[in-house]
N, C-alpha and C positions, 0 to 999 in steps of 0.2 A: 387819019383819025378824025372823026367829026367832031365838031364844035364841042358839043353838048360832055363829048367823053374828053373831052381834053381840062374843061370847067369842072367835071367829075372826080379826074385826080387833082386836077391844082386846087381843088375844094379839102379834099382828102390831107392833100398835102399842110395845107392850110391848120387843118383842126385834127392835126395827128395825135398831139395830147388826150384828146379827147376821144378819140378812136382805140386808144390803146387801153385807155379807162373802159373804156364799153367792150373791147376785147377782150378784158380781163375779166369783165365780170360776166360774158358770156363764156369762156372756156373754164371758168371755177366749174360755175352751176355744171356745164356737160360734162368734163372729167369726172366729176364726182359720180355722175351715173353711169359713165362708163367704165369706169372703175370698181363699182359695187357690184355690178353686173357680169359685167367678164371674168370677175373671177369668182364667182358666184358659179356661174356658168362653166368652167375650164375647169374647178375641183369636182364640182356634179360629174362633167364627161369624162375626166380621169379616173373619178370611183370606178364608176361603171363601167369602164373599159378593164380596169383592173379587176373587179369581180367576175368579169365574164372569161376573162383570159387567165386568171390561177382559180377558177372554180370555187365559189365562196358559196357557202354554203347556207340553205335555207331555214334549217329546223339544226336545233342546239340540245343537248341534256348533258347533264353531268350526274353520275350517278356510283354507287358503292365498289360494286364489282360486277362482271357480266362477263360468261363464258364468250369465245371468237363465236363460236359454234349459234348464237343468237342473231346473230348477222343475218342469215337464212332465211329465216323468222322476221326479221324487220324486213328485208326488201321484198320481201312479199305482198306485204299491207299493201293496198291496191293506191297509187297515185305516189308513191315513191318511186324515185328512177337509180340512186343510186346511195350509198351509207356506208360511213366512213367508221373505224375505229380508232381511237387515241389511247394514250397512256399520257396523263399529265399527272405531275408532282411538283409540294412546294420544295422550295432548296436555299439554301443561304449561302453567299456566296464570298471569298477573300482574293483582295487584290495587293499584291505584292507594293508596298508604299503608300496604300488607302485606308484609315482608319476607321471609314464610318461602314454601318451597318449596310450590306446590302442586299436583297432580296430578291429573290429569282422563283421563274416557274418552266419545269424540266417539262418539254415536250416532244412527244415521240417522234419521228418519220417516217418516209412513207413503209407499210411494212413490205416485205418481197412480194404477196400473192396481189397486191393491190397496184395495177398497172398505170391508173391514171386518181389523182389524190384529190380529196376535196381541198378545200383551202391551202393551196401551193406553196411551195417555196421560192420566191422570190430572192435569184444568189448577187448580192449587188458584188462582191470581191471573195475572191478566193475559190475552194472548190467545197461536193458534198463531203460529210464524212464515209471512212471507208468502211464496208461490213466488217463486221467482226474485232473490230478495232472502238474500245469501250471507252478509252480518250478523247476521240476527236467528236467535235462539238462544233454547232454555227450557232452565233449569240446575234440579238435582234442589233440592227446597225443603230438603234439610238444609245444605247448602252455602250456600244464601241465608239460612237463618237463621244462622250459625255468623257471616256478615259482616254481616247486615242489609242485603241485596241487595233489588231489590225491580226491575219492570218499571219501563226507562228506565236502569238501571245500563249501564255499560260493561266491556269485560274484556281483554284480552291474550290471544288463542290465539298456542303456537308449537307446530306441527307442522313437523319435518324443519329444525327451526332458523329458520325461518321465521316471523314476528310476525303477524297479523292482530288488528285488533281487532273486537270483537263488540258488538252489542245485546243486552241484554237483554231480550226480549218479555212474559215468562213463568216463571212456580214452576211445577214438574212434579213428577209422583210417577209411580211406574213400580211394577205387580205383579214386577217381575223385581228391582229394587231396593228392597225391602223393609231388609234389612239392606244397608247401603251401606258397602262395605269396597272398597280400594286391591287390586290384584291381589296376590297374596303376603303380603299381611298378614289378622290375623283379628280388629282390634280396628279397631275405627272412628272416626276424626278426620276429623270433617265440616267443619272447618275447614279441610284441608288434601288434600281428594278432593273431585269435582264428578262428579254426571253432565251431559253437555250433551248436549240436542239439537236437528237441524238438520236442514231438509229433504234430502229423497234424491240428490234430482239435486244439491244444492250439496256434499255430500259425496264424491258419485262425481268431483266437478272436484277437488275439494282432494287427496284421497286416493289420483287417479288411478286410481278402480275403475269404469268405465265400462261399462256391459252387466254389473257385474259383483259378485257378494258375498264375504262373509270370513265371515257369521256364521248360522245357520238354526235359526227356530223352527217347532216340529211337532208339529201337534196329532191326537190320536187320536181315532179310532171309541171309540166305549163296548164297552167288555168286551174289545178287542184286547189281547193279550199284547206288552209293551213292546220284551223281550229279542229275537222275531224283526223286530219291526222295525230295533231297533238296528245287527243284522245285516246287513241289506240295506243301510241306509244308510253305513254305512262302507265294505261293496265298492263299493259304491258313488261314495263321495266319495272314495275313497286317491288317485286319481290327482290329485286335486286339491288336495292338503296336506292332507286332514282326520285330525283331532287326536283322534277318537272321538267317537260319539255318547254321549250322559247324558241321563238320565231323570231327571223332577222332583225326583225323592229326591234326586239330588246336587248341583241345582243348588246355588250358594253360597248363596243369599239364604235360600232355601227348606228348604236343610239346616239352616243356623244358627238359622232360625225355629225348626224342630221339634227341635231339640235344646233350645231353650229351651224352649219346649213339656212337652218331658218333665222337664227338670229344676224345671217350676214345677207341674207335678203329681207328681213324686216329692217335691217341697218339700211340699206340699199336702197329701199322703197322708200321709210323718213328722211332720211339723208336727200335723195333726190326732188320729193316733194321739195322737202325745206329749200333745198339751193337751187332746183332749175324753177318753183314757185318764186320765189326771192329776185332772180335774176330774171324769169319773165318779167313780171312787174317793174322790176327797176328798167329794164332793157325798153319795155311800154315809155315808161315816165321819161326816161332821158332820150331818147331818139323823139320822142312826140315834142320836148323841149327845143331841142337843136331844131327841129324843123321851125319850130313859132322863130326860131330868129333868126332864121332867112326868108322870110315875110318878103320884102323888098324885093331881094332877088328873084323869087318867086315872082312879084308881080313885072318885073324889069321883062324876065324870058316871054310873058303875055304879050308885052308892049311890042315885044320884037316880033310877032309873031307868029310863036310858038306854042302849038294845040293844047287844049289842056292834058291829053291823052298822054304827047311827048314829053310833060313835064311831070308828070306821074311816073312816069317809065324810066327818066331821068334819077329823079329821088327814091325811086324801089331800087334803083340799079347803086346807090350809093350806100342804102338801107342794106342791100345784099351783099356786096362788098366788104363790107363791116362784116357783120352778122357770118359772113363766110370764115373769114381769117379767122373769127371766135371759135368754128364751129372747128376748124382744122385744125388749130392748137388745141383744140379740149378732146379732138378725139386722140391727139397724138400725145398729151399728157395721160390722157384716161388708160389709153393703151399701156402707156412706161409705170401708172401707176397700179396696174390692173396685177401686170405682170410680176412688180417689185410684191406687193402684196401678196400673189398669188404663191411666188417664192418663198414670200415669210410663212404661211399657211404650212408647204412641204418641209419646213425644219419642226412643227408642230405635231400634225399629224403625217404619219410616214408612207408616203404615195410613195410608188419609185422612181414614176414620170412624171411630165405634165404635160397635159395635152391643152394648151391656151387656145381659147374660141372666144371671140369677138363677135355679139352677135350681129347682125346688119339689124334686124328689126328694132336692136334699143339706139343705136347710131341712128338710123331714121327716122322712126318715132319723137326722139329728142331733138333731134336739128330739125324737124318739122314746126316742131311746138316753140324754138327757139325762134324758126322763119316766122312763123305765124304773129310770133307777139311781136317781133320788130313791126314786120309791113302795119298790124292793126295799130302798134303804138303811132305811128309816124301819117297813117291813112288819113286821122283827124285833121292835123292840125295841116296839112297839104291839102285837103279839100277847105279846110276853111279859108287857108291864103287866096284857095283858085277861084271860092267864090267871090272875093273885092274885086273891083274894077283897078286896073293897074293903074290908072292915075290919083287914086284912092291909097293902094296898096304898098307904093313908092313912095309916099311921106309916111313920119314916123305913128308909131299908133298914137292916136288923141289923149292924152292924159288922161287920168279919170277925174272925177269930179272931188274936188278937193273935201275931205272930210279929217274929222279930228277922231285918235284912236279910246278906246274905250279908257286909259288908263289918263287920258287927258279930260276926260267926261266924269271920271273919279274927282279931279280937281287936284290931282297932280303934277301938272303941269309946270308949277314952279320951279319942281326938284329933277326935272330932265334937261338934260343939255339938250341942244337943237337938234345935235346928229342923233339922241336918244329918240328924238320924236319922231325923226322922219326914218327911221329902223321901225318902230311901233305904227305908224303911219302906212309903209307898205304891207306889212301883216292883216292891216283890219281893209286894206283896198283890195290885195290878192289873197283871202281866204284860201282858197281851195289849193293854187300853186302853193302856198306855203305850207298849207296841211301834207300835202304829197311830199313836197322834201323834205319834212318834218318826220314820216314814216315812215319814207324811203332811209333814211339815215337810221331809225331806232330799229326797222330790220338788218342793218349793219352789227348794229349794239347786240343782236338778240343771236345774229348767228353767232358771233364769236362765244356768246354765251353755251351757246349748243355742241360747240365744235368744242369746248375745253372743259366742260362740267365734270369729265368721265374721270378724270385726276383726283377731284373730289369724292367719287363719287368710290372709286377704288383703294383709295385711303380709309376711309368709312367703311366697308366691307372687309379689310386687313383687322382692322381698330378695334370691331364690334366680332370679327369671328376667331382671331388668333389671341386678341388679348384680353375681352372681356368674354369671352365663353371659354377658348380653348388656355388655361392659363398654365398647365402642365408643361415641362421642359422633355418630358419622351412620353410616345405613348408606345406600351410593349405588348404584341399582339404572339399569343402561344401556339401552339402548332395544332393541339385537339383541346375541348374543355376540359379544365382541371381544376381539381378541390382548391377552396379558399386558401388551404394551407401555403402554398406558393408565396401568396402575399408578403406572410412574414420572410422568407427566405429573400424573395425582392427589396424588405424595407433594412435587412442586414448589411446589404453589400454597402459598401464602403462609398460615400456620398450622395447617399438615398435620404433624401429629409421626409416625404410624405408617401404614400400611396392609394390610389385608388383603384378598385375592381370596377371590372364592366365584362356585362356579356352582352353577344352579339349574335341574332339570329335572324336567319337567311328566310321572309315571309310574303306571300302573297297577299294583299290585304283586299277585301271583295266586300265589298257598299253600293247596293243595289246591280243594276248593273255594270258599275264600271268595277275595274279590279287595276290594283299594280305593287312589281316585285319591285320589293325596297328591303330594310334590314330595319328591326327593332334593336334600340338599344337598350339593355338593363341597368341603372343607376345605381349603386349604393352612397348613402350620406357617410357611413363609416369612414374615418379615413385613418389606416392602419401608421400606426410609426415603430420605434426601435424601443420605445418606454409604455407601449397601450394604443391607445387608442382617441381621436378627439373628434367629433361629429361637429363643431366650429368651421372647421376650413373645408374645404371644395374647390377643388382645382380645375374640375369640368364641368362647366354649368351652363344650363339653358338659361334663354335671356325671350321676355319679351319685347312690343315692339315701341318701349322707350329703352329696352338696354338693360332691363333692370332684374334678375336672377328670377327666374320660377323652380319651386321646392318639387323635387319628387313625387308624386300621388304614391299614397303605399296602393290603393287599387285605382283601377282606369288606365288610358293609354293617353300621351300628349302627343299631337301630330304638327310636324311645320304647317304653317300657314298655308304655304303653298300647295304641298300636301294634301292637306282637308281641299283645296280649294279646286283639286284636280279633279276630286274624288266625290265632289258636291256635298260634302258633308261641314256636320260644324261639332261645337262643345253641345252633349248630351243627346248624341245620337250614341246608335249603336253598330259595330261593325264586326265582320267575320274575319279572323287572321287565322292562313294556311298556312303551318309551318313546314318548309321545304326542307325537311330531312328524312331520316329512318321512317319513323312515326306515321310522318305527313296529317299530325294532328292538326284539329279545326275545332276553334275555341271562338265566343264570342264576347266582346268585351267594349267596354264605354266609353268615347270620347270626350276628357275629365276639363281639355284644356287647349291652346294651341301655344307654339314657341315660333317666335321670329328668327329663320333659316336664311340665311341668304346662297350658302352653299349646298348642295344636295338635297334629297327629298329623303328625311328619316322617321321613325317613330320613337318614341321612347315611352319607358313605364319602368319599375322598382325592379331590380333586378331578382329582391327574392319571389314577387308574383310572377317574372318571364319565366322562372325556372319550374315554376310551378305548372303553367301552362304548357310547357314542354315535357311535363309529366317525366322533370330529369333533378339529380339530388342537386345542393349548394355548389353550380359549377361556374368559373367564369371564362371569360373568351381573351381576359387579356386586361392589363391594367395602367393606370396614368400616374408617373414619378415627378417630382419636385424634387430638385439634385441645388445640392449646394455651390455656392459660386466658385466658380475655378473648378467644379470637380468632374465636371463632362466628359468631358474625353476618357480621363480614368475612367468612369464609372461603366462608360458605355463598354469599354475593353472587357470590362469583367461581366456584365449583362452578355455578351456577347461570346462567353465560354460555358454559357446555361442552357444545354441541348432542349430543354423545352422553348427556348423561344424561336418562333417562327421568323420575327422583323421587330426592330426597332424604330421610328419613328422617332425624329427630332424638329419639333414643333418650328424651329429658328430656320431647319434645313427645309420644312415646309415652304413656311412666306419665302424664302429665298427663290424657292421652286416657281411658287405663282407667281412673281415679280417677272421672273425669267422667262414663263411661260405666258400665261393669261395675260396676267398682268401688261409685260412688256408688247403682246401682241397689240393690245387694246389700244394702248400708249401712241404705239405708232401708227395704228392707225387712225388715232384720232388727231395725230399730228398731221399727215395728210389734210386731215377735213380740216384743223385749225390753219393752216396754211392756205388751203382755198377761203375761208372766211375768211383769214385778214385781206387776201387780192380783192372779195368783194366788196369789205368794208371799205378800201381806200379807195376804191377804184368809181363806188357811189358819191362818196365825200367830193373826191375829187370833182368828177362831172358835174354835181349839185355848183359847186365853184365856181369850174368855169362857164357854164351856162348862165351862171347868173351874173356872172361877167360881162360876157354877151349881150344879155339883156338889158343890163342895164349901163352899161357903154357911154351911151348919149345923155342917160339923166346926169350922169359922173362925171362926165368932162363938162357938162354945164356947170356945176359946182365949180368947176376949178377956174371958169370963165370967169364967174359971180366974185373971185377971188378965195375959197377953200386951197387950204396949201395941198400939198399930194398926201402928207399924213390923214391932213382931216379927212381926204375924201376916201382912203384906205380904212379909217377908222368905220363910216358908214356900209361901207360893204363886207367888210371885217365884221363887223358886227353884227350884222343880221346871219351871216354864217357861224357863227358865236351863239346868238340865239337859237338858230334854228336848232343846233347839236344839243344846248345844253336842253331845251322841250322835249331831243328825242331820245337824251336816256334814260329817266325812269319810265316812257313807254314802253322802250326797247328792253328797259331790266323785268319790265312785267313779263313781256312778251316773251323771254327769253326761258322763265319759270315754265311759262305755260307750253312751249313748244319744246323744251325738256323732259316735261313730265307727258305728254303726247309721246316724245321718244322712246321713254323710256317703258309707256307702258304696251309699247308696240315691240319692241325687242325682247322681251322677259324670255328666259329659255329654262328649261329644268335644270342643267347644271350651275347655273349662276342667276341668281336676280339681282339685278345692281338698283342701290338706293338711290333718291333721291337725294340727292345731297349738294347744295350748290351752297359754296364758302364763299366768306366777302370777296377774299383774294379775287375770285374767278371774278366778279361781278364788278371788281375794282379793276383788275387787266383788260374786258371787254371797253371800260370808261376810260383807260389810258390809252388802250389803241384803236378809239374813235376820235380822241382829241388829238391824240397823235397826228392820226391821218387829217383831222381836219386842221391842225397847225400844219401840217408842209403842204397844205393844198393852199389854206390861207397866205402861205409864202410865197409859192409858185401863182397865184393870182396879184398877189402883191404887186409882183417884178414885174407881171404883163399888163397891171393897172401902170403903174411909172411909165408906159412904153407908148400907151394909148398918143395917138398925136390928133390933136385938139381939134385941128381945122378939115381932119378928113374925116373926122367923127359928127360933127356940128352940120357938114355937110348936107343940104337937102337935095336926093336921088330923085332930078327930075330932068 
């Protein structure tokens, strides 16, 4: 082994502490981009592999009735390759020892004459159902695991008030139910939603659709334009109730996918900015430090002489070294955290595989950018050493020219102890090094800020959407619209204190040129009870964007924020709504107002003006109860033997759901990132520490010559690391807002927009585990300050 490489590890060996501080905060930053990436990546390739291998299908409509015999007629239209018929129904469904409401949607199978199926059956256990045989059933496997179902279970269908019981045959996964969500709702309780399916012909009996469909999937030619097909098939199906055709982009399953999609690579993209920017920079600032303080050494290898070229090659090779073991543990954490992630994803959305891809170009790319910032950080202060002359370079650097600090130029001076002055003293000699550890530290401050805001930020989203809008205990949604009369029948049962009506319709809303299907909701202030009536209380209320209730317009439409904001429109425009049913009336109407949404994209306006616009009498779609304490459960039992309701909804069993779902995803994955930001925070603190250690080595043990006991001379170096933390966190608290609110407005997705919301708490944890870290660094520097030995320090290397 030559020289150079033997001085290389014993150097290594030497400043391990420090190597390992620098290795951690280079494998934070790459993990984190390897990790957003790969599974970014590996749920993209698994879609798509899954779409192409169960046949998912392009073009969607849902429609009234339609003979088989129109099949013929649709694969005709020129740039269709193949079209599917379904029979889909709602169903309410009863589990033997499960009290709550749960809701199901019956879906047909493949029928006999149709040899190869659009969107497939996917059999994770068990077997098909058999023909002919009107029991046996395969329910979607999130349902089955949410009970622990399994083939040979039994179930409760009621269709039209009507009970049958079922077999279970079968766990099924469906390309079309990927995310698996209740009709009108956009968080998912697998607990409390089933998909079932059931051969064709045993559907056509139950359902009375004989020769006949409700639902049609449609697959295209390669490279056919979607929008004129869309066309034709709606002139097409209007006579037949159809609701509009939709292209993959909107299916539910398939929207909500790539919504996530984008908001786990806009995660992915800030996330990485933030931690491999962070850790370049620091990674720049502490290797270009470590190099100024082997100054000496540098000059010694000259004198011995050794080229300048060799000693370049020597210090890139220790640069690289480092920088290597960072780059290996961050690919091999990024990979375990890629995968653990990727894993939590498939208990969310229901993939059946996964097919994990690791790309090499983000592995590259990043350990490129990680090489680049060590060598450039470390290039300076190594060509400054090479340019002294080593008999120059081998005494210690010249002091600087002694000057008094600005706060001693105040004429304060009286009230500083000595070691106060010469802490203040080095600050106003080394500007610029001290500014550097000073921001190097408050981006410590600002990630942790970054990595843990989302706690707050998802409290505040529960806070403002379950309990000051949504303050209702059930919301009951009926099977078809029905007369107000209902109402009172609802406010009878037995621990009903309030109700409210609402109807619900299914609308394409079109302002200029953009257009998008959403659902307008109708309001009433009315709120029925068992004694009259009182227009006081509101159980469901919009909120604007301080929180604070907006009143129903009796004319005009209110649209979310977000909403108007898709659609480029604002308050006192004017807009066209298509209503997707029978009718398919198109009505124009005013935009009176906007409501702060954080969940879904809705409309709303007065329920007696929706009803009017749908040129339909005083109908509702369903309405919101206020139950007395302790009477839940009861009440639900007895709501749930009223063959008009479709699903109950339990506001409590909601947030539970998000918590479980969204919520808990979010959570841990922001745990992930707050666990790479506290490695970078300490692991800055730290090296700030011991380089300045380092560096200041010789002035220190001069103190302790002069007679400073080992406290005092503890206390000086303590204390300018003391300083330098306590300058970097209200930078860091700034900085922390602002690369928050950059996050935040770079992740925004349609299903969700998370607020702004950073609590003290957060802002008080990021300032405990920076002083944290720089108290046990200030300790472990301590211990290697007492260690120093005087006479090999004092020593002049000539």
């Amino acid at each position: 082994m030559k020289t150079l490489d033997r001085k290389l590890f014993r150097e290594l060996w030497m400043i391990k502490g420090q190597v390992l501080a620098i290795v951690l905060v280079i494998a934070s930053g790459l993990s984190t981009v390897i990790m957003s990436y790969s599974t970014l990546s590996s749920l993209q390739q698994t879609r798509e592999r899954y779409y192409l291998e169960y046949g998912f299908a392009d073009l969607f409509v849902s429609l009234k009735r339609a003979p088989v015999s129109l099949l013929d007629r649709i694969e005709k239209i020129a740039g269709i390759s193949q079209a599917n018929q379904l029979i889909k129904a709602s169903i309410r469904i009863e589990l033997e020892n499960y009290n709550g409401s749960i809701q199901g949607q019956l879906v047909s199978l493949n029928p006999p004459e149709i040899k190869k199926r659009l969107n497939q059956i996917y059999l994770r256990e068990g077997r098909m159902p058999e023909k002919g045989n009107s029991k046996e059933v395969l329910i979607s496997e999130a349902f089955a695991q949410a009970h622990q179902l399994h083939p040979g279970a039994q179930m409760m269908m009621i269709v039209n008030g009507k009970k049958s019981q079922l077999d279970i045959v079968g766990i099924a996964l469906s390309p079309e139910t990927i995310y698996q969500i209740a009709p009108g709702t956009i968080i998912p309780d697998f607990s409390r939603y089933a998909i079932v399916w059931i051969p064709y012909k045993e559907l056509e009996t139950i359902y009375d659709m004989k020769s006949a469909f409700n639902e049609l999937s449609v697959k295209l030619m390669n490279d056919v334009r979607s929008e004129l097909i869309i066309q034709q098939l709606d002139q097409l199906l209007k006579p037949y109730g159809g609701l509009g055709t939709y292209a993959r982009e909107q299916h539910t399953s398939h929207h909500f996918l790539s919504e996530e999609f984008k908001q786990l690579e806009n995660m992915g993209s800030s996330f990485s900015i933030i931690f491999l920017g962070v850790s370049v920079f620091l990674l720049n600032m502490v290797l270009g430090r470590l190099i100024d303080s082997q100054r000496d050494i540098i000059a010694t290898l000259k004198a011995f002489g050794y080229s300048n070229l060799l000693i370049v090659i020597h210090y890139s090779k220790l640069i690289l070294i480092i920088t290597a073991i960072g780059i290996v543990l961050g690919v091999i954490a990024g990979v375990f955290l890629g995968h653990n992630l990727a894993n939590l994803y498939m208990e969310y959305y229901r993939l059946p595989y996964l097919d994990y891809n690791l790309q090499d170009q983000v592995v590259f790319y990043s350990s490129l950018t990680t090489i680049i910032a060590a060598l450039s950080g470390s290039w300076f202060s190594i060509n400054k050493a090479l340019k002294l002359q080593p008999a120059e370079a081998m005494r210690p650097e010249v002091p600087m020219q002694y000057s008094i600090s600005i706060i001693e130029r105040l004429g304060l001076k009286q009230y500083l102890s000595p070691p106060m002055r010469m802490i203040l003293r080095y600050f106003s000699r080394h500007p610029i090094k001290s500014f550097l550890t000073v921001f190097g530290t408050s981006f410590a401050v600002a990630i942790m800020i970054v990595g843990t805001f989302f706690i707050d930020a998802m409290d505040n989203m529960i806070e403002s959407e379950f309990k000051l809008s949504q303050r209702e205990d059930l919301n009951i949604a009926l099977l078809n619209p029905t007369s107000k009369k209902v109402l009172y029948e609802l406010a009878n049962i037995s621990g009903v204190m309030h109700v409210e009506a609402y109807r619900v319709a299914a609308v394409k809303i079109l302002a200029g040129s953009k257009n998008f299907r959403t659902s307008i909701y109708g309001y009433e202030k009315t709120d029925y009870k068992k004694d009259g009536y009182d227009d006081n209380r509101v159980l469901h209320r919009l909120l604007d964007i301080q929180n604070q209730p907006i009143r129903i317009p009796e004319k005009g439409i209110l649209l979310s924020s977000f909403l108007a904001e898709k659609l480029s429109v604002k308050t006192g425009d004017w807009i066209m709504i298509e209503f997707l049913q029978d009718k398919r009336t198109q009505k124009t109407v005013q935009i009176v107002g906007l409501s702060n949404q954080y969940i879904g994209l809705s409309a709303y306006m007065d329920i007696g003006q929706l009803n009017d616009l749908m040129e339909e009498g005083d109908l509702i779609s369903g309405a919101y109860l206020s139950i007395e304490n302790g009477s839940l459960q009861k009440t639900q039992m007895l709501l749930n033997q009223l063959p008009q309701i479709a699903a109950i909804n339990e506001k409590n069993t909601t947030i539970e759901s998000f918590k479980k779902t969204i919520g808990e995803f979010m959570l841990i994955y922001i745990s992930f990132v707050s666990a790479l930001s506290l490695a970078i925070a300490f692991g800055v603190i730290y090296n700030n520490a011991r380089i300045t250690l380092s560096e200041r080595s010789r002035e220190l043990a001069s103190l302790r010559v002069l007679g400073y006991t080992k406290e005092e001379v503890a206390n000086i170096l303590l204390g300018e690391l003391a300083l330098m933390t306590v300058l970097a966190i209200p930078l860091g608290l700034l900085m922390g807002y602002w690369m928050s609110y950059a996050f935040i407005m770079d992740i925004q997705q349609e299903l969700f927009r998370i607020p702004l919301v950073i609590n003290l708490s957060t802002y008080a944890l990021a300032i405990v585990v920076v002083c944290s870290s720089a108290i046990i660094s200030g300790l472990i520097v301590r211990h290697k300050l007492n260690q120093i030995n005087l006479v090999n320090v004092l020593k002049i290397k000539e």
